[in-house]
C-alpha positions in Angstrom: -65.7 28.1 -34.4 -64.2 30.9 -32.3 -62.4 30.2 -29.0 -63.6 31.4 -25.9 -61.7 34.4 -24.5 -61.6 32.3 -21.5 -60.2 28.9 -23.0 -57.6 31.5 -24.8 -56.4 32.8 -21.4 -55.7 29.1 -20.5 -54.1 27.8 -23.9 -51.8 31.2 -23.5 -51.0 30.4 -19.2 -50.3 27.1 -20.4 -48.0 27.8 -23.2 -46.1 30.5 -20.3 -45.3 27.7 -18.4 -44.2 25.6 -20.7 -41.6 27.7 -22.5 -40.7 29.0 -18.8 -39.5 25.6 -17.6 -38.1 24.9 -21.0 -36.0 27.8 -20.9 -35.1 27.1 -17.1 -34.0 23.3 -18.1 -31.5 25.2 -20.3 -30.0 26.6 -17.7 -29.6 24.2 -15.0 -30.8 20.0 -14.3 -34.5 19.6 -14.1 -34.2 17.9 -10.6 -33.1 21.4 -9.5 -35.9 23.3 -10.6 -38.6 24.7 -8.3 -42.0 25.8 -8.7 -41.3 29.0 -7.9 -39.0 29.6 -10.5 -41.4 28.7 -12.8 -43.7 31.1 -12.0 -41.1 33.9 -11.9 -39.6 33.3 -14.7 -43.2 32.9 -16.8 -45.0 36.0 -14.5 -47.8 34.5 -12.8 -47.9 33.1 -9.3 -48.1 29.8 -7.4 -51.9 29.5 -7.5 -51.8 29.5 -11.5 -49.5 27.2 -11.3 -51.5 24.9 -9.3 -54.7 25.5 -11.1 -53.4 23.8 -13.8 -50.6 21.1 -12.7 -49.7 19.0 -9.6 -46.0 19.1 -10.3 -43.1 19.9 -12.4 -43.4 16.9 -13.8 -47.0 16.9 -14.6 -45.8 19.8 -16.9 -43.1 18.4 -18.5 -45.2 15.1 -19.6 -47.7 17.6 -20.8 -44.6 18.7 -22.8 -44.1 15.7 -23.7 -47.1 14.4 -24.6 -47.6 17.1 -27.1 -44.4 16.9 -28.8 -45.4 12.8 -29.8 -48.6 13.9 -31.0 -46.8 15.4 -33.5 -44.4 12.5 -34.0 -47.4 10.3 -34.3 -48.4 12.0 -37.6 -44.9 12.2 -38.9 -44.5 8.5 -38.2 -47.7 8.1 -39.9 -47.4 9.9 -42.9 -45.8 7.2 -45.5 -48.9 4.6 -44.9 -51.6 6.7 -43.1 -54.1 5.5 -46.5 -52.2 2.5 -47.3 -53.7 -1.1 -46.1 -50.3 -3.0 -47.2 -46.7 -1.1 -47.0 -44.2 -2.3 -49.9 -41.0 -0.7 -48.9 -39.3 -0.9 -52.6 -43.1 1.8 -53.5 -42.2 3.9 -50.6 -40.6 7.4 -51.8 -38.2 8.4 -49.1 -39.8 12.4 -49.5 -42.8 10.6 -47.8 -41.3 9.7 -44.4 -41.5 12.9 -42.8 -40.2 11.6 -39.4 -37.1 12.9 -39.5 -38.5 16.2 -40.1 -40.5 16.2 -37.3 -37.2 15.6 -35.2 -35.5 18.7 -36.9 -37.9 20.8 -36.4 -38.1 20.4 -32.5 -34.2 19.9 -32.4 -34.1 22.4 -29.4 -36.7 20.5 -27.4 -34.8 16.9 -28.0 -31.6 17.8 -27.3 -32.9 18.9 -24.4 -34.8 15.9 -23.4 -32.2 13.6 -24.1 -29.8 16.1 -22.4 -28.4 13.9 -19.4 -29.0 17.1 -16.8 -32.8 16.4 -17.7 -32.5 12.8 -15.7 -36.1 12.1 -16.9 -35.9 8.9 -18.5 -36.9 10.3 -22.0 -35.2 8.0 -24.2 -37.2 5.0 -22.2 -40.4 7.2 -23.0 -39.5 7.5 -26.7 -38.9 4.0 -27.2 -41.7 2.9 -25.6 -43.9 5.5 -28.1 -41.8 4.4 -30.8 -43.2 0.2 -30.0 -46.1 1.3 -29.4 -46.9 2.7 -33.0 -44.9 -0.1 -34.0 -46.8 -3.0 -32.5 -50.0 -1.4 -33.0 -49.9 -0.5 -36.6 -47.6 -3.5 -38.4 -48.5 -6.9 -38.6 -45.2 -8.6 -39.7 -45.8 -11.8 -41.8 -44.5 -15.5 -40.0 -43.7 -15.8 -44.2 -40.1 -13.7 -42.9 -38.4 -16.8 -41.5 -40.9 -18.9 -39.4 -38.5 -20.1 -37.0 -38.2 -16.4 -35.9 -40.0 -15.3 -33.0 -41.7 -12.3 -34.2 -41.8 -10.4 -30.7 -38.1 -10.2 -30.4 -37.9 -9.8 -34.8 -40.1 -6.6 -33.4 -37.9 -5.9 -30.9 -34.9 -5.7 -32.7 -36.2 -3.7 -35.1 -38.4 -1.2 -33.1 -34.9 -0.3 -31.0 -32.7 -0.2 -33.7 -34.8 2.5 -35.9 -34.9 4.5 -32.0 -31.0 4.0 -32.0 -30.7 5.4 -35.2 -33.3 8.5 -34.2 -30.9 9.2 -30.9 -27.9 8.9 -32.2 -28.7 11.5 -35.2 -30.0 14.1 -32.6 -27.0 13.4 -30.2 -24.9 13.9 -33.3 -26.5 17.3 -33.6 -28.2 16.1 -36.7 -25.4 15.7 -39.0 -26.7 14.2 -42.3 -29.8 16.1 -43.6 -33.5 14.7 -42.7 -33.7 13.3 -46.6 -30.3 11.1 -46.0 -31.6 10.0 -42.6 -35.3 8.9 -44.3 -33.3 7.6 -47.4 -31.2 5.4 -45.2 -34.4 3.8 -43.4 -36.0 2.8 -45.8 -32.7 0.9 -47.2 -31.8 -0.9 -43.6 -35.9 -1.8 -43.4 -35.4 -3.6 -46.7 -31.4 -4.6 -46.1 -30.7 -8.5 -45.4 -27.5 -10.3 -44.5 -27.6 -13.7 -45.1 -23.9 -13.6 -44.8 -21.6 -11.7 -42.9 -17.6 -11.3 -43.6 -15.6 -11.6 -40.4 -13.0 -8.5 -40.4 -9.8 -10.3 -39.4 -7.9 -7.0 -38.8 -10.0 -7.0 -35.5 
């Protein structure tokens, strides 16, 4: 099915604005961004602007929205046929997640950049439980004297932890290490822990 020459003019103004305030956030903190600037810097005018957004911000969720979209399928890749997830069957080339990250480093760097101020972290975590919640149901069979919302919890914010920290660490190990290492703290235990008394 073709694409209407006029739904192409809008997909094509849309994508403008987007890489204009993307390259603007590069330069300087969102909060100090103006409309204005945004049209500049992408050629059209105020009334385009308007035509399709409210605010800055409306485009940057936009933004954002788009970007976990495309997390969504990456997160979903290992199990998207699977009715029951056995973590020792799962081949680490399968969790594509980390690749997803990689290949919009630009954009989360930027995000999570502090000058951004726009509470992106919260908004990937929140994404993050979402999928979580919505597509796991964790056994009681674990430990049935633990809570399961705070087992959830734990888990959900350490794997978003382990995300931010590889980004802020300008993705150090390669995607396959990072998927590799997953899948070995999903299935790690610690019955016992070893107090280090050089502390």
């Amino acid at each position: 099915m073709t694409i209407p020459n006029s739904d192409k003019r809008v997909l094509r103004t849309k994508q403008d604005l987007r890489t204009s305030i993307l390259t603007l956030m590069e330069q300087k903190p969102f909060a100090d961004i103006f409309i204005k600037e945004i049209v500049e810097t992408a050629q059209y005018n105020r009334g385009t602007f308007y035509a399709h957004y409210d605010s800055k911000e409306q485009l940057l969720d936009e933004i954002i929205n788009v970007l976990f979209e495309d997390m969504e399928i990456a997160y979903r890749h290992p199990y998207v046929q699977l009715s029951v997830i056995e973590l020792d069957k799962i081949a680490s080339e399968s969790v594509v997640l980390f690749e997803h990250f990689l290949s919009n480093k630009r954009l989360y760097q930027l995000l999570l950049s502090p000058a951004t101020n726009y509470n992106f972290h919260k908004k990937l975590t929140e994404k993050i439980d979402q999928l979580f919640r919505e597509d796991f149901i964790i056994s009681k069979e674990i430990d049935p004297s633990v809570d399961l919302n705070l087992f959830n919890t734990y888990r959900i914010y350490g794997v978003v932890g382990l995300i931010v920290e590889w980004i802020e660490n300008d993705f150090l190990q390669p995607p396959s290490y990072m998927s590799d290492q997953l899948l070995r703290i999903l299935k790690f235990s610690t019955p016992e822990v070893n107090v280090n008394q050089q502390r």
